[in-house]
C-alpha positions in Angstrom: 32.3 27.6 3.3 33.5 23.9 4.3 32.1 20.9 2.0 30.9 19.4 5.3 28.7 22.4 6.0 27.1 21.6 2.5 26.2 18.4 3.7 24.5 19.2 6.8 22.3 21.9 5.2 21.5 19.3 2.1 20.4 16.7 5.2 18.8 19.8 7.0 16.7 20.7 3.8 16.1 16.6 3.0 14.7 16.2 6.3 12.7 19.0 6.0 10.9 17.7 2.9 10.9 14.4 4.9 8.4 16.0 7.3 6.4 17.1 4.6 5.6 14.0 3.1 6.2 11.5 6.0 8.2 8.9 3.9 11.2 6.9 5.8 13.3 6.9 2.7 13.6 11.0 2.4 14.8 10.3 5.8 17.3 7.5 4.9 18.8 10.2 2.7 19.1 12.4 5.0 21.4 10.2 7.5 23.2 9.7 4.2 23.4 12.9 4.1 24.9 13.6 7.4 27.5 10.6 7.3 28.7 12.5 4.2 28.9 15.4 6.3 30.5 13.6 9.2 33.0 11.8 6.7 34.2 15.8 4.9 34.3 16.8 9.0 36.8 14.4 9.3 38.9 15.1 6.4 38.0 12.5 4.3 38.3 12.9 0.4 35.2 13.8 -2.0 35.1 10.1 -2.9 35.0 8.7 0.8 32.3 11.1 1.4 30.0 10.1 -1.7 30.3 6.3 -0.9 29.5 7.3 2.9 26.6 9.0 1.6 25.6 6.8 -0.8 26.4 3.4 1.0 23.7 5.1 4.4 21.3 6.2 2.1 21.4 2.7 0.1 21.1 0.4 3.5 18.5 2.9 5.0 16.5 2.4 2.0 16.7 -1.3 2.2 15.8 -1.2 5.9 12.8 1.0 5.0 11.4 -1.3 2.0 11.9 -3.9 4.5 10.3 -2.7 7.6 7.3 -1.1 5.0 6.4 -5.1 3.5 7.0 -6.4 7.0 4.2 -4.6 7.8 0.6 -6.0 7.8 -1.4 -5.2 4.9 -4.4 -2.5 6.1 -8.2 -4.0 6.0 -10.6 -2.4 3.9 -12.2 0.2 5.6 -15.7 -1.5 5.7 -13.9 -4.4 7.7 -12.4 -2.4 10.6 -13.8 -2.0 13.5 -11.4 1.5 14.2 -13.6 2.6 11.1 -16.7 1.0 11.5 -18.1 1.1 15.2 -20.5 -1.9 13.8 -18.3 -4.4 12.8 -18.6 -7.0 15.6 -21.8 -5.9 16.8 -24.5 -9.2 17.0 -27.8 -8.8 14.7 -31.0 -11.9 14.8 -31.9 -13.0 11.6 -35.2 -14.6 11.7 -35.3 -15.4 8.1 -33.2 -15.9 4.9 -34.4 -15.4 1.6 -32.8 -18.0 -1.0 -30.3 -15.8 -2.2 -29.1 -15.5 1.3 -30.7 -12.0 1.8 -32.6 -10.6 4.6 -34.0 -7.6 6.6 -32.5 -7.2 10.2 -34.0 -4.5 12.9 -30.4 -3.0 14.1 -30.1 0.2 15.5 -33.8 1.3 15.0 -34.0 0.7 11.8 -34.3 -2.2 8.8 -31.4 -3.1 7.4 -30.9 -4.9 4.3 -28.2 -7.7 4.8 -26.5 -10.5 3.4 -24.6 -13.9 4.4 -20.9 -13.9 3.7 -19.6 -16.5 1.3 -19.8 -19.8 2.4 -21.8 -19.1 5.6 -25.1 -21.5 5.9 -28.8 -19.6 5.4 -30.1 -20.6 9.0 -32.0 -18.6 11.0 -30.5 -17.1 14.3 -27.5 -14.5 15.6 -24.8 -13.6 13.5 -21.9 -10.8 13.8 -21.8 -8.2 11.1 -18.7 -9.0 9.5 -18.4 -5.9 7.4 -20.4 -3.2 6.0 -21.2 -2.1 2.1 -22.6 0.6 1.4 -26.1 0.4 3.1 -25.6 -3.6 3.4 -24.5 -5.5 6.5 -22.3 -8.5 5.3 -23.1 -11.1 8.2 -21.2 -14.1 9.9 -21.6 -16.2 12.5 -20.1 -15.7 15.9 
């Protein structure tokens, strides 16, 4: 069997795994892979084809680190609102304790909340900024 028929069954089988795990840089491999593949299909020497391979599978990976830190940095599930249906939602408070704690009715029931950092004790409506555990972490609007 032709080296080039090597390659495409080591990108087949890489891409494979690639689907298992869901990882761009299996992927990036891959393509390196295949321009090996592409360079033995055109009668290129063993050398030619490694630094094919090798030179795709390097600037993939680059691309993929790049593209991956590019990316905004996931909230904490208790902050997002695609988690959370009641981050967002508005609560009354009608009174603060001095450790800025309170009971709130919200979905009828009492909940036990608390003011985010650096938010002032007043009475009033406030947003539930996230949720901890069975706490509501409040901000204003």
């Amino acid at each position: 069997m032709a080296i080039q028929y090597w390659w495409w069954v080591l990108a087949l089988g890489i891409g494979i795994l690639e689907l298992m795990s869901g990882t761009f840089y299996l992927l990036v491999i891959a393509i390196g892979c295949a321009a090996g593949g592409l360079a033995a299909a055109l009668g290129a020497a063993m050398w030619v084809q490694l630094t094919a391979a090798a030179a795709v599978s390097v600037a993939g990976a680059a691309w993929a680190r790049r593209v991956r830190a590019g990316a905004p940095a996931a909230e904490p599930a208790g902050r997002n609102p695609d988690v959370i249906a009641d981050v967002g939602e508005r609560v009354r408070v009608q009174a603060w304790d001095a450790d800025g704690r309170a009971r709130v009715q919200y979905r009828g029931t009492q909940w036990n909340v608390e003011l985010a950092p650096g938010e002032p004790a007043e009475p009033g409506e406030y947003r539930i900024r996230e949720v901890a555990g069975n706490r509501l972490i409040l901000a204003r609007p």
